[in-house]
Structure formats: C-alpha cells, structure tokens
N, C-alpha and C positions, 0 to 999 in steps of 0.2 A: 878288635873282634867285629866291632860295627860294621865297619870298613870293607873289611874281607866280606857280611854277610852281603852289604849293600853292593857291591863288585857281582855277587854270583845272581843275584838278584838282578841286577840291570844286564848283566849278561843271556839269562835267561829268558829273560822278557826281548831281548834283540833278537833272540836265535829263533823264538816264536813268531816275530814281528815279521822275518825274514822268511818262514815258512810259508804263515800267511800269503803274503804278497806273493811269495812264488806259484802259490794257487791259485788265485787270484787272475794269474795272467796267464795261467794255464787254460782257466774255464775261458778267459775272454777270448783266446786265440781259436779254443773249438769253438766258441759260439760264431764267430767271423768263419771258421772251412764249416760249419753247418750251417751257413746263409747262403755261400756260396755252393756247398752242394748242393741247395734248394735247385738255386737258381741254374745248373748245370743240370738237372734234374729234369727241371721246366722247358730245357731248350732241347732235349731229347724227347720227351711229349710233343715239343712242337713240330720237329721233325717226323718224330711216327706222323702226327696228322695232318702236315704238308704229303709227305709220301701218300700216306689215304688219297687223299682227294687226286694227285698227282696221276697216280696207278689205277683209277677209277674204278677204287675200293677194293683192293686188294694190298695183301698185307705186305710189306716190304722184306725184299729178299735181301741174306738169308734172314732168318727168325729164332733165335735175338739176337738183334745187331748189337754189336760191340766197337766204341770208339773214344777215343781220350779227347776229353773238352777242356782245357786250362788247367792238365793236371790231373783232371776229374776220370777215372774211367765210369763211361754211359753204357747202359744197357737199355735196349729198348726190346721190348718183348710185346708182340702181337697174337692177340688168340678170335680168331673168329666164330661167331656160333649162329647159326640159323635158328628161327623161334617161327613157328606159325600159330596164324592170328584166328583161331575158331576154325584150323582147315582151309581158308578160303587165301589168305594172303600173308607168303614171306616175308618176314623181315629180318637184314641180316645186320648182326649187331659185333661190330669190332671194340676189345676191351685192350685197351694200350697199357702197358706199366712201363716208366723209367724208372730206373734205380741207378743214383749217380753213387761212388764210393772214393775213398781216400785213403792209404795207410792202413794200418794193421795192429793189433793187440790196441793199447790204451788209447791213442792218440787218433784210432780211427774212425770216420765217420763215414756217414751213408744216410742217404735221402731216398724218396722213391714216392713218387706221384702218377695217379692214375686216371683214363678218363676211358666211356666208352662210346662211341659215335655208329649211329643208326645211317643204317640206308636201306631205301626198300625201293622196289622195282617199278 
C-alpha cells in the first residue's frame, strides 16, 4: 500500500514539475518577442523621425504607415497640431506613435512607443 501511495505521489509531483517548467518557458519566450517588439517599435519611431526632418516637417505619406520589420507588423501614425504662442508665434508640434505587434489571442504581443518633435517657423 506504501508503494502504490509513494508511485501516485512521485507521479504527481512530476506532472506538476512538468507544468511548471512548461510555463516557465512559456513567459520566457514572450519576454524575448516583447524585447524585440520594443525594439521593432523603436525602429518605426525612428523612421517616422528621419521621414520628419527628411520632408521638412511634414508628416509621412500615407498616415499610418504600415510595414513588417522581422516579423513585426509596424505601425507608424503621425498626427500634427499647430499651438500659438500668446497670438504672436506658431509652433507646430508633430506627435509620432509606433506600435509594433505579433500573433494573436494568448501568445500575442505588442509594443508601442511615442515621441513628439517641435518646429517652429
């Protein structure tokens, strides 16, 4: 009777052990496609802001560009807004969002980082 309870008992503790671990490598594999959508993220920012200065400040056609960076589909979205200063001087302030993304339901991820960059006349 030992025997048999120590058998269901080591068994049980294996099939736990084996859960464990399988989550385990589960999180670590999204933590790694959520570094890298950072970084696929960052390289769509940097593109809206090469495009900026490139197009002397205007926003990149069309608006949101859409494009797959190692897998990653990039979205860069441009919004520009004009602000004046006490009536006397424009300032035109472009606000950039990338949002990188991956997959779908459990497994998927998405990043998304923003900046906004001034120019005035």
């Amino acid at each position: 009777m030992a025997a048999v309870f120590l058998v269901v008992g080591l068994a049980a503790l294996g099939a736990f052990m084996l859960s464990f671990s399988n989550t385990q490598q589960l999180t670590s594999a999204q933590d790694v496609q959520g570094s890298r959508a950072y970084w696929a993220a960052r390289a769509g920012l940097g593109w809206g802001l090469s495009s900026l200065t490139v197009n002397t400040a205007a926003c990149p056609s069309p608006n949101p560009r859409s494009f797959v960076l190692d897998g990653f589909t990039v979205e860069v979205n441009c919004t520009p807004a004009v602000y004046s200063d006490a009536g006397v001087n424009n300032v035109l302030i472009y606000r950039l969002v990338s949002r990188a993304s991956l997959g779908n339901g459990v497994a998927a991820v998405e990043r998304s980082v923003s900046a906004s960059v001034e120019f005035s006349p």
